[in-house]
LONUFI-71508 format. One record per residue: y, x, z of N, C-alpha, C in turn. Coordinates in steps of 0.02 Angstrom, whole numbers, plus 32768, in hexadecimal, padded with zeros to 4 digits. Atoms other than C-alpha are relative to their C-alpha. Layout:
BEGIN
YXZYXZYXZ
...
! end
This chain:
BEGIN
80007FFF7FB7B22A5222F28F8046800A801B
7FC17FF87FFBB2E35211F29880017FEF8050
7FD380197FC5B3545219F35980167FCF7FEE
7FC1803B801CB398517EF363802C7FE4804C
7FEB7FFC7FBEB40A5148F3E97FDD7FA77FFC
802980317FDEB3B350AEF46180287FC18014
7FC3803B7FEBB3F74FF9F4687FE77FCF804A
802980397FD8B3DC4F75F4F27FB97FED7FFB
804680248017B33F4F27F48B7FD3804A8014
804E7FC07FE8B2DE4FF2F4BC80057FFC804A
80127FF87FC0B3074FE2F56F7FC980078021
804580067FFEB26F4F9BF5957FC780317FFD
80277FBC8012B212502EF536802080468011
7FE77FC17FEAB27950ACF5777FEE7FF58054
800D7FF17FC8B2545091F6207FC27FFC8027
80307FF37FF4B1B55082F6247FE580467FE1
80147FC58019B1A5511EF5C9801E804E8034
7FF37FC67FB5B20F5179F6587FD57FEE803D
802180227FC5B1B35115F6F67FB580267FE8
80397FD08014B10D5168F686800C80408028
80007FB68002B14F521EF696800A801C8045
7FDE7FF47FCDB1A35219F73F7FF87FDF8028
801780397FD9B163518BF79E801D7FC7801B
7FD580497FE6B18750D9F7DF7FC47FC77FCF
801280278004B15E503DF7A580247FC27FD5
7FE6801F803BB19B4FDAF7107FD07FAF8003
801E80408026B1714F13F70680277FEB7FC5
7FE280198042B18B4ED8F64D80167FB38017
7FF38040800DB1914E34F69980637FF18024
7FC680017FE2B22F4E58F7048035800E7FDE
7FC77FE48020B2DB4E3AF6BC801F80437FFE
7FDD7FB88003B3274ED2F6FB7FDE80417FEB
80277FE08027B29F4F32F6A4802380137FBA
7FE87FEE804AB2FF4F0DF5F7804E7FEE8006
7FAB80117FF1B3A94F0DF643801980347FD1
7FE57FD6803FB4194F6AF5CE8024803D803A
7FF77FD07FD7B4435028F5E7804B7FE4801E
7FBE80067FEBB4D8504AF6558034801C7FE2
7FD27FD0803FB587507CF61A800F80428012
800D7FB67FF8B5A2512AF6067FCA80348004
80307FDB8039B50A5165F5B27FEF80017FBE
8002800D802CB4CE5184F5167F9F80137FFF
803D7FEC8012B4075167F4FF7FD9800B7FB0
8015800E8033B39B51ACF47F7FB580057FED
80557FFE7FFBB2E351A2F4487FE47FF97FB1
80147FF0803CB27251B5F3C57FC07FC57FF3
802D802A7FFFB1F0512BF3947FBB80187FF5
805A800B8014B1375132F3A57FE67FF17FBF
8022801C8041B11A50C9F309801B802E7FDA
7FD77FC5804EB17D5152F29B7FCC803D7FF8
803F7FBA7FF9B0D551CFF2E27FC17FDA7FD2
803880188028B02D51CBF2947FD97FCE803E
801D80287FBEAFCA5138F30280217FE0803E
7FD580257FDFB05B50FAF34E801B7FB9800F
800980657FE2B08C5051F3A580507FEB7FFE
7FB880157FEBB12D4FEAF391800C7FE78040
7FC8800D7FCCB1A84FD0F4067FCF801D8047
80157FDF7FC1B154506FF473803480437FD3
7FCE7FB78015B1D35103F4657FD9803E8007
80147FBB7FE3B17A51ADF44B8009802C801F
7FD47FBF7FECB2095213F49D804E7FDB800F
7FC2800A7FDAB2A751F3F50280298017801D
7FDB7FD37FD3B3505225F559801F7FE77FF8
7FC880017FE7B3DA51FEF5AA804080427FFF
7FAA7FF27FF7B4905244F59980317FE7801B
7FD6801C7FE3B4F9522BF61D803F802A7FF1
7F9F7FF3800CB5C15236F5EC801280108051
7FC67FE87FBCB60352A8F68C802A80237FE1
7FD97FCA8012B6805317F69A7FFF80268054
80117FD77FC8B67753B2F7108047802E7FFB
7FCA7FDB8003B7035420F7457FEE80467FF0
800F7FB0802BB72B54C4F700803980228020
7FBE7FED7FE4B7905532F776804A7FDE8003
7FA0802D8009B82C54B3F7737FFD7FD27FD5
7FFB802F803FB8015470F6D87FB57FBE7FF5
802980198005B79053F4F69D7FD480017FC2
803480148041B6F353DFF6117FD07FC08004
803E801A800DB6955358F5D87FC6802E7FFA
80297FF37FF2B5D85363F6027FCF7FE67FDF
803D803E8017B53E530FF5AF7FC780228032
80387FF47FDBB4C95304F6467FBA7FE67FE2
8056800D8014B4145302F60D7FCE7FE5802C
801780297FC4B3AC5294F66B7FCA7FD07FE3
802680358019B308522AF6527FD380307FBE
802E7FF1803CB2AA52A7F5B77FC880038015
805580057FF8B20A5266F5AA7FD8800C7FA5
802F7FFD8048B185527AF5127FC77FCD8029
804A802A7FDEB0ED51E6F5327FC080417FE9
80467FDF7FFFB04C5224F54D7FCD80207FB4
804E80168038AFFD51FCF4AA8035802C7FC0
7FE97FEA8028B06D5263F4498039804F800A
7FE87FCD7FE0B09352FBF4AD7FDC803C7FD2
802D7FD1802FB06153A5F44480157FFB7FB1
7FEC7FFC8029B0CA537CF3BA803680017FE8
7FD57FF3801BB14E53B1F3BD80527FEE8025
7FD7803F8003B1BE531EF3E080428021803C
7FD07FD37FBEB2095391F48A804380037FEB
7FB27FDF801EB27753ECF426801B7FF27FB9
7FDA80398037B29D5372F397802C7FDF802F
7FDA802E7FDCB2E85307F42B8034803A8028
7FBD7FBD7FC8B3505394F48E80277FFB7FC2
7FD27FEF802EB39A53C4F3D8801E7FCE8000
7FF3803B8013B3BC5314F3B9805C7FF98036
7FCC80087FC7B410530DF465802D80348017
7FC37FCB8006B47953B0F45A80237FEA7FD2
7FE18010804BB4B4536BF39A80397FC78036
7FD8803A7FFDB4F552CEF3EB8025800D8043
7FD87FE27FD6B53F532EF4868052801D7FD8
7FD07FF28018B5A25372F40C80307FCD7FC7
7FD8803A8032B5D152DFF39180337FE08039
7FF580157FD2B5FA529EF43C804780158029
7FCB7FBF7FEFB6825340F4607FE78001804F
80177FDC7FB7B624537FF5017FEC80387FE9
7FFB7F9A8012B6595440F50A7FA980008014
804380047FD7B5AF542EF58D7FDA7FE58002
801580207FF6B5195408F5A87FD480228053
80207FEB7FBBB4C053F7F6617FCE7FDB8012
802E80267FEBB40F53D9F69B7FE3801E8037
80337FC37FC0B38853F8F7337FC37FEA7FDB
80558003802AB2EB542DF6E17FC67FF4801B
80347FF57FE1B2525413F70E7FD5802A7FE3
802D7FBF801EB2115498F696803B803E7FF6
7FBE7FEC801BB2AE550EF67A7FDA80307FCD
80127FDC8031B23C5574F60580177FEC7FB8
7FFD8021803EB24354EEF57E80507FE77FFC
7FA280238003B30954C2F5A3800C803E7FD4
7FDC7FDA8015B3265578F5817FEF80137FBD
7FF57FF38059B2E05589F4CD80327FD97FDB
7FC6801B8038B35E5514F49D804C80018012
7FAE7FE47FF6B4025586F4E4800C7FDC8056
7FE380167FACB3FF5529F59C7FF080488029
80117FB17FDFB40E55B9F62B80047FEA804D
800A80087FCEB3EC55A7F6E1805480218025
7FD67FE27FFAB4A255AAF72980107FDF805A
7FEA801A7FA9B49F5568F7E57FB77FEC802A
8041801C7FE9B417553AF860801F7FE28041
7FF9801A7FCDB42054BEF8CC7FED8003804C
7FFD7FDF7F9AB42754ECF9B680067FCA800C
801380337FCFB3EE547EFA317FFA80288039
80167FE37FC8B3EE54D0FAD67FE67FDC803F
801780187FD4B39B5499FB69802F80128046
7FDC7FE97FD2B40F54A5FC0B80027FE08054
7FF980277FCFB3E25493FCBB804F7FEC8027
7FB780077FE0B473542CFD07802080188047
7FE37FD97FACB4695484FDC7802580397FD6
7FDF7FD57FF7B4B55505FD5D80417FEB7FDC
7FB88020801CB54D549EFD1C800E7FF88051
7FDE80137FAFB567547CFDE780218034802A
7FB57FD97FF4B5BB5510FDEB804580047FE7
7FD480098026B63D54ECFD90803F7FC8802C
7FC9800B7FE8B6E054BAFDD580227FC87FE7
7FD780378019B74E541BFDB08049801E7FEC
7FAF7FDA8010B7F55451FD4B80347FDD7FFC
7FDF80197FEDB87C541BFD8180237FE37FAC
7FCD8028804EB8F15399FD037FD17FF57FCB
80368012803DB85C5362FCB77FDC7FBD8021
8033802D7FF2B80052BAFCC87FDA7FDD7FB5
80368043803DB7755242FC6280207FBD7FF1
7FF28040801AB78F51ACFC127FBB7FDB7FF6
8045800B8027B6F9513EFBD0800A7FF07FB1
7FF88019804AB6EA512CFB037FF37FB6800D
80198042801AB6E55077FAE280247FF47FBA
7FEB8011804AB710501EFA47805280127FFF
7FC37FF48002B7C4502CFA678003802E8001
7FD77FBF7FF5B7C850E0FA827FE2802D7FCE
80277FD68034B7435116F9FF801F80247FCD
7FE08002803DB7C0511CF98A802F8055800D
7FFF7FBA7FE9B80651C7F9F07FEC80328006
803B7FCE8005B76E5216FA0C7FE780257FAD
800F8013802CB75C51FBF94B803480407FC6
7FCD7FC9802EB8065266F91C800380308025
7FFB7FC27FC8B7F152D7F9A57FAE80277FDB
80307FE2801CB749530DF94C801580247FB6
7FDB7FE3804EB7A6531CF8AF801D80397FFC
7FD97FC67FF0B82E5392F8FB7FE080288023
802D7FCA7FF3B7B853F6F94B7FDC80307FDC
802D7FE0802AB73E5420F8D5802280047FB3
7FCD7FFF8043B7C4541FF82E7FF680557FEB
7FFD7FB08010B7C054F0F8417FBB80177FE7
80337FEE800EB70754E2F8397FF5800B7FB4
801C800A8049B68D5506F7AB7FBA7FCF7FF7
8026801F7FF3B6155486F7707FEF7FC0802B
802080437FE1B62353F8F7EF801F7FBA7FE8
7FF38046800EB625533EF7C5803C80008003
7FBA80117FE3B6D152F1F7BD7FF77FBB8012
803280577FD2B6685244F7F380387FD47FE9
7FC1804C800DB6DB51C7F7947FCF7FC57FDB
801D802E8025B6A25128F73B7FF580187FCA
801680477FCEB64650DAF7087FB880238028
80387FE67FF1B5C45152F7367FFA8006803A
7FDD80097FA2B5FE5158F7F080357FD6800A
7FE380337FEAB63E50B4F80B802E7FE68043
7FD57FF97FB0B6BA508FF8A47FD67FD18037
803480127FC5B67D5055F9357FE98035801F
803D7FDA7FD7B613508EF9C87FCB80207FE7
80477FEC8027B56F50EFF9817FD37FCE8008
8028802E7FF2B506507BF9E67FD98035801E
80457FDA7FD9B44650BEFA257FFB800E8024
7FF87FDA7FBCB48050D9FACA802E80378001
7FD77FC77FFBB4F65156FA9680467FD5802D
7FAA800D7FCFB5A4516CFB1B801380407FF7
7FE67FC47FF4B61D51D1FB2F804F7FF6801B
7F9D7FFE7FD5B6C7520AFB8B8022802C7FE8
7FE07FDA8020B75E524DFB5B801980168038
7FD17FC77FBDB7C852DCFBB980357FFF7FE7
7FB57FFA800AB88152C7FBCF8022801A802F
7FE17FEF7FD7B8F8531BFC10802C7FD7803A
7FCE80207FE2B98652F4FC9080367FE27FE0
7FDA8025802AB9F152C9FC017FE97FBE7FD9
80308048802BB9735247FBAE7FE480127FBD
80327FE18042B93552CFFB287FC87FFB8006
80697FF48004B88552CEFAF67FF780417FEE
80107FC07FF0B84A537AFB1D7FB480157FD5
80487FFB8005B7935360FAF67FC97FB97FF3
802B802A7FD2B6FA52FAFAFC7FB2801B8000
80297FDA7FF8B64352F4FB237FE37FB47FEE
802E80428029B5B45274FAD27FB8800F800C
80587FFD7FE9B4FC525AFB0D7FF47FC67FF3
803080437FDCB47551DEFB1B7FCA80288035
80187FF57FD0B41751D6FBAA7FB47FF07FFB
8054801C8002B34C51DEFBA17FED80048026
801180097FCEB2CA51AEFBFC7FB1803A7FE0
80597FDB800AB1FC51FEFBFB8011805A801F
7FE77FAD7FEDB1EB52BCFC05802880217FCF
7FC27FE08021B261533EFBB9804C7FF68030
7FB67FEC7FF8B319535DFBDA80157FA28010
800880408000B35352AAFC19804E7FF37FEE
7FD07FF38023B40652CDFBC57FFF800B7FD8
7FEC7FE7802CB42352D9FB1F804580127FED
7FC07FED800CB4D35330FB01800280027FB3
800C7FDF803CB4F65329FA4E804E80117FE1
7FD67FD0801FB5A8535DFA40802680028039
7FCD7FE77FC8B61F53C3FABF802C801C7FF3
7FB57FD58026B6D253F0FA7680267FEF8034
7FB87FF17FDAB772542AFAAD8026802C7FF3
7FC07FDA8018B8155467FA9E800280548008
800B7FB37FF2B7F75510FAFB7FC87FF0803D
80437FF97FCDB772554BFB8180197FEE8034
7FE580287FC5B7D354F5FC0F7FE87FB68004
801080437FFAB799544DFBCA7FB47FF67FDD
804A800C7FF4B6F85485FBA27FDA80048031
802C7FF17FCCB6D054C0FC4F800D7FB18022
7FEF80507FD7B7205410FC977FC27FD27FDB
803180328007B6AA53AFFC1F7FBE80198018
80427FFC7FD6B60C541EFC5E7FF27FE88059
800380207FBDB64A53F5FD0E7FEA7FC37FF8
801980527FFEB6315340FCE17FC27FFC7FEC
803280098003B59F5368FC997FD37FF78035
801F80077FC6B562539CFD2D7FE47FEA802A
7FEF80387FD5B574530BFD8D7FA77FD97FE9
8043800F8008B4C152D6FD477FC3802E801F
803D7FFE7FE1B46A5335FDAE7FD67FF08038
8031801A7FD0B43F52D3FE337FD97FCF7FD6
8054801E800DB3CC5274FDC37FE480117FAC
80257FEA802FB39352E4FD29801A8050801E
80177FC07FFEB35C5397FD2F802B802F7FC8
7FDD7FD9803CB3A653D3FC7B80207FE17FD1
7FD580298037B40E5398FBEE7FE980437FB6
7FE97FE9803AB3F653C8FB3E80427FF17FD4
7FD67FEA8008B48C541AFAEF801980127FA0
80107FF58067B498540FFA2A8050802F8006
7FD57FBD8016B51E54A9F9F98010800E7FBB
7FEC7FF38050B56C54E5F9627FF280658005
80047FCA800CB5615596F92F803E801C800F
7FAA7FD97FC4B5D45610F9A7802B7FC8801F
7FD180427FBFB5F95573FA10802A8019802E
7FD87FF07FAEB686559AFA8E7FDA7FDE801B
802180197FB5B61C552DFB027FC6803A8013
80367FCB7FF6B5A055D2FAEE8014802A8050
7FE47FCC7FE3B61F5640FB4D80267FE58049
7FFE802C7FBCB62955ADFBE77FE07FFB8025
804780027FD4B5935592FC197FFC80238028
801C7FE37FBAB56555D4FCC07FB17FF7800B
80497FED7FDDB4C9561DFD067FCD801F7FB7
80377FDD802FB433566DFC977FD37FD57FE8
80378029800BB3C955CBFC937FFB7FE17FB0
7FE680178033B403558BFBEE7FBC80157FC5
80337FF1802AB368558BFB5D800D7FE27FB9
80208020801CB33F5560FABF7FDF7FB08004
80338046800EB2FD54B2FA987FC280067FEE
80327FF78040B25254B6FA5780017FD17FC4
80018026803EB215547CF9C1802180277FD0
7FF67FF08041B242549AF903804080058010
7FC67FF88005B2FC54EBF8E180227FE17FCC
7FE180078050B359547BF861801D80147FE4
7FE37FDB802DB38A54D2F7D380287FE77FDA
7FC980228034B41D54A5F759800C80417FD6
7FF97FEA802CB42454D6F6D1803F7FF07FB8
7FC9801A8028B4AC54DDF640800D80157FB9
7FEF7FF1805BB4DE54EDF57380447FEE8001
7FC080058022B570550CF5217FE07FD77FAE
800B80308052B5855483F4978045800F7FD1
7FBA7FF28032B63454B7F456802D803C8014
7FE67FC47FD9B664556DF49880507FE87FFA
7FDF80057FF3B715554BF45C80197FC88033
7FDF80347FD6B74254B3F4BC7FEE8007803A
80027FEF7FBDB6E954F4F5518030802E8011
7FD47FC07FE1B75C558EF55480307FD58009
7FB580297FFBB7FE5517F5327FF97FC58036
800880227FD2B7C054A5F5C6801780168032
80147FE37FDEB7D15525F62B804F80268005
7FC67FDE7FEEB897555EF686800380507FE6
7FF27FC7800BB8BF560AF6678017801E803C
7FCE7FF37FAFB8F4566FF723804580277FD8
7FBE7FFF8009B9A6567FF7317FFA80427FE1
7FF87FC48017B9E7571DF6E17FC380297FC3
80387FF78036B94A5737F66E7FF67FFE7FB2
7FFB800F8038B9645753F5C77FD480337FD4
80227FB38039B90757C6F5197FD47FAE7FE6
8027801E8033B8A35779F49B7FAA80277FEF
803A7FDA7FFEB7E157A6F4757FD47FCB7FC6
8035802D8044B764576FF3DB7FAD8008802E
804380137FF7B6C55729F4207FD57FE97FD2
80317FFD8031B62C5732F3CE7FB97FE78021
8039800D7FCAB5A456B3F4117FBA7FFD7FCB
803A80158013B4F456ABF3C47FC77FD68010
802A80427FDBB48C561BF3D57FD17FF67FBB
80327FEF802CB3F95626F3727FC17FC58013
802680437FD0B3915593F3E87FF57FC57FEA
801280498022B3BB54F6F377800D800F7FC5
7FEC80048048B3D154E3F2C78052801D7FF8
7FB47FFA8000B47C551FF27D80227FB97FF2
7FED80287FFEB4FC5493F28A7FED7FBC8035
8024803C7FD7B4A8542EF3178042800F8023
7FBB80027FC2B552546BF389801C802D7FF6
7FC37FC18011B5DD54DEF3917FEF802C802B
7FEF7FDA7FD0B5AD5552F4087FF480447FDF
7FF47FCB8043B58355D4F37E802E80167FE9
7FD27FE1802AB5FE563FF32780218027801F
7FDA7FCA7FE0B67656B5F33C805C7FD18012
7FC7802C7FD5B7215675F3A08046801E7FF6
7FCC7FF37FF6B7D156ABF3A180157FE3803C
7FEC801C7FC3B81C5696F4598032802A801E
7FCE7FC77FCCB8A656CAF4B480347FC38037
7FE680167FB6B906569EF560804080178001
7FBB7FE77FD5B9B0568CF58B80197FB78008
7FC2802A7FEDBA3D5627F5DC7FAD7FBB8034
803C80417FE7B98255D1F6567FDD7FD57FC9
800980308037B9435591F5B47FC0802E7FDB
802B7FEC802CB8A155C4F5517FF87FD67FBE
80038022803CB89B55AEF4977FBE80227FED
80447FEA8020B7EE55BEF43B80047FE57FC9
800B8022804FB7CB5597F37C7FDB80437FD8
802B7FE6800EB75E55DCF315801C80387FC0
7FE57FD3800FB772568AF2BC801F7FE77FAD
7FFB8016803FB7D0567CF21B7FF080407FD0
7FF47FDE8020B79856EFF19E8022803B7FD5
7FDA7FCE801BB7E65783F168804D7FF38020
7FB9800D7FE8B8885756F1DF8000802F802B
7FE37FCC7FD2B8E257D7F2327FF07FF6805E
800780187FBAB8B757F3F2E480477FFC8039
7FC37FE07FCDB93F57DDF37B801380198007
7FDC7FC17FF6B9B15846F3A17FD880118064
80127FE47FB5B95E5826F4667FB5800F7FF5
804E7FEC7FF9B8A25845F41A7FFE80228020
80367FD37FDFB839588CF48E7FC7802E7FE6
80377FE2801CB7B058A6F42A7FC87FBF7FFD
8030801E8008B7045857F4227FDA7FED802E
803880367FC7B68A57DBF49C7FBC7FF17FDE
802C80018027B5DC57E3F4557FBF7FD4803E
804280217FE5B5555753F4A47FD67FDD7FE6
804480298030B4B95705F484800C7FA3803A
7FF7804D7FF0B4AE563DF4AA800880058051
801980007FAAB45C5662F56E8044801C802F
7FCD7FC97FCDB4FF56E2F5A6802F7FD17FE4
7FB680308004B582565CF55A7FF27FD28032
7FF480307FBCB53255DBF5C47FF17FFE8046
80057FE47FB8B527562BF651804E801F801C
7FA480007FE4B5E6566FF646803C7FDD7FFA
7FD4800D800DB64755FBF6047FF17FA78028
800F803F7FD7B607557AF68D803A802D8050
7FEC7FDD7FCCB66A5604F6FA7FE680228040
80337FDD7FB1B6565662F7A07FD3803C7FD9
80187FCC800DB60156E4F741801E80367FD5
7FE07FCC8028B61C578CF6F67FC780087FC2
80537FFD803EB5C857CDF6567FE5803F8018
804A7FDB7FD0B577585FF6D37FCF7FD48003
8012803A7FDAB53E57C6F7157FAF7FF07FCD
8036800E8037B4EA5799F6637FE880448000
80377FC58021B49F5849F6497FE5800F8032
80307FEA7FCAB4575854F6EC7FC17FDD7FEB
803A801F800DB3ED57BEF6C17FF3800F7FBE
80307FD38028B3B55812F62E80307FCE7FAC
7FE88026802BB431579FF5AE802C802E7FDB
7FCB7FE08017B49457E2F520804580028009
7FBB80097FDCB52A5807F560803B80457FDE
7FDB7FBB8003B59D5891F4FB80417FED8000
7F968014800CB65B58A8F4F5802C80407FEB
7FDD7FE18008B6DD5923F4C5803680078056
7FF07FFF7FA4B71D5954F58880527FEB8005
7FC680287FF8B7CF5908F5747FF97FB48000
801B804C8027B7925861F5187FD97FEA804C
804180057FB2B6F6585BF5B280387FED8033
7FF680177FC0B7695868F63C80407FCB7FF0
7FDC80368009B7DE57E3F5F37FE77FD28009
801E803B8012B760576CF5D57FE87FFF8059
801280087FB0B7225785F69080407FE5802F
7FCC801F7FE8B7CE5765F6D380127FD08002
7FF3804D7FF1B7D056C1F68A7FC67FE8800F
803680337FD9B72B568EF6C88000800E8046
800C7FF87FBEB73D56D2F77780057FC28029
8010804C7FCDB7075656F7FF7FF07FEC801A
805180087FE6B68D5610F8667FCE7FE57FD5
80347FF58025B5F855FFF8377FF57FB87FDF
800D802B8013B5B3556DF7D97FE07FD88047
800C801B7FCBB59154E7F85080087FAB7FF2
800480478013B548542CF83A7FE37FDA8038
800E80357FDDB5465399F8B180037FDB7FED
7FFA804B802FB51252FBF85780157FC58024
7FF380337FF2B53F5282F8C1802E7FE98041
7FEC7FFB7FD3B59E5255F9627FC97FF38047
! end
């Protein structure tokens, strides 16, 4: 019952085996049915006929690996986004779940992705195999009479995105969110150039000099609900976030509210005017995340200026087989000159002269801190192994300090 990775000729059976689990509508007769995957994944699946009573060319079990990369306080990591795990019907109960996750952590790592990132729809069954709930996705609801207080700021105007200017909006997302932790860096081929399409617009904010300050991106719906969708509002400082809510504004002579998608500790939190501001309903999406190669996530990852000492980490990952990924073992690491080095302990070798001491975690508290924005209080509040030697601890917190984890998939 070997993983195997999925060629053109399974398309076909792979997508009817997701359209099963998740819904839609698959014709076998339609070319683009057995169109070949796109680039910048890696699919893999397990065959039906390899089970007892099984059918060729029907896949028992499936997944997608999408090749991102997400930022890491300054720095960057490859990602293997998880996407599409299905098991068919007729062969659910055996197993096959977590034969295919291992499969698809192994080849995360043949692959060199420090990370891995998914949204669960069970996070019970993510987390037996080392994934940890590290961000949740905000949607707020926001009536716009209370953006109509809001003032126009001076040395600031809109532009409209079009194809010519996308290409601004595009590095202005980059340099914005670069300090973050966790969000997309949206490059090819997986975010292709161009407009999004679907009705999505958007405007940019420039100054009086012809800087781009900001921007702001919606589509516009119709039926009941919020008849705005906002789904991203950045900016340089809170001067050009209150100018883009002013513009928001401007929709309220013909919708009532705008939904407001947010990142975790959004400066647009600490803008907003008036008390009306809610929740979205509905389900909170969860993201979730694994460490696939502790060292290369730490060495992804800047060092703050002036920050230096060395510390032996000790991660335990007990969740997959031994050898399915590196995120196991004990580490050698130390910081100086903005630079993190990680490699794995060498035996009986003298420690630093800047040892700290010792970092002691289990799979759940590595991938929960070394995605950043958190402390390892942080991990022992939620009930995760989290020990340290109190020099070593507050080193290792220093270089993860941050905001919080925070994922917007798309523009």
């Amino acid at each position: 019952m070997p993983v195997r990775e999925l060629s053109a000729e399974d398309a076909l059976a792979y997508r009817l085996l997701t359209a099963g689990a998740f819904g839609g509508v698959v014709d076998p007769c339609d070319p683009a049915s057995a169109a070949p995957f796109g680039a910048g994944r890696t699919v893999l699946g397990i065959d039906s006929a390899d089970r007892p009573g099984g059918a060729d060319g029907v896949l028992a079990a499936g997944a997608t690996i999408r090749h991102d990369e997400i930022s890491l306080g300054g720095g960057r990591a490859r990602c293997g986004g998880i996407a599409g795990l299905a098991v068919h019907p007729a062969h659910r109960g055996e197993g096959l779940f977590g034969q295919l996750l291992t499969g698809v952590i192994a080849r995360c790592a043949e692959e060199s992705m420090p990370l891995s990132m998914l949204y669960p729809s069970n996070p019970e069954i993510y987390r037996r195999h080392g994934y940890q709930v590290v961000a949740r996705g905000q949607t707020l609801v926001v009536p716009l009479l209370d953006l109509q207080h809001l003032r126009a700021v001076p040395g600031r105007r809109t532009v409209p995105v079009t194809a010519a200017t996308m290409p601004r909006l595009r590095a202005l997302y980059e340099e914005l969110t670069a300090g973050d932790n966790a969000m997309l860096r949206r490059e090819g081929p997986l975010f292709p150039e161009g407009l999004p399409g679907g009705g999505w617009e958007a405007l940019l904010l420039v100054d009086d000099s012809g800087r781009d300050r900001g921007y702001l991106s919606w589509t516009r719906r119709g039926g009941d609900g919020p008849g705005l969708e906002v789904h991203e509002l950045l900016g340089r400082d809170r001067s050009d976030l209150q100018a883009l809510l002013h513009v928001l504004g401007s929709w309220s002579t013909v919708a009532e509210h705008v939904s407001l998608r947010v990142r975790p500790e959004d400066p647009v939190l600490d803008v907003l005017p008036g008390a009306g501001a809610r929740p979205a309903p509905g389900t909170v999406p969860l993201v979730m995340m694994r460490v696939i190669d502790t060292a290369a996530a730490l060495a992804a990852r800047p060092a703050p200026a002036g920050l230096a000492g060395a510390l032996r980490l000790v991660v335990e990952d007990d969740t997959v087989p031994p050898g399915t990924c590196r995120a196991g073992g004990v580490f050698d690491v130390s910081l100086s000159d903005g630079r993190v080095a990680a490699a794995p302990a060498v035996a009986d070798a003298p420690p630093s002269p800047q040892h700290l001491g010792e970092v002691r975690l289990d799979i759940h508290a590595a991938s929960l801190l070394l995605v950043g924005g958190r402390s390892l209080a942080d991990a022992r509040r939620l009930g995760l192994h989290a020990e340290s030697d109190e020099p070593a601890g507050a080193l290792l917190d220093a270089l993860l300090a941050g905001p919080r984890p925070g994922v917007l998939d798309a523009f």
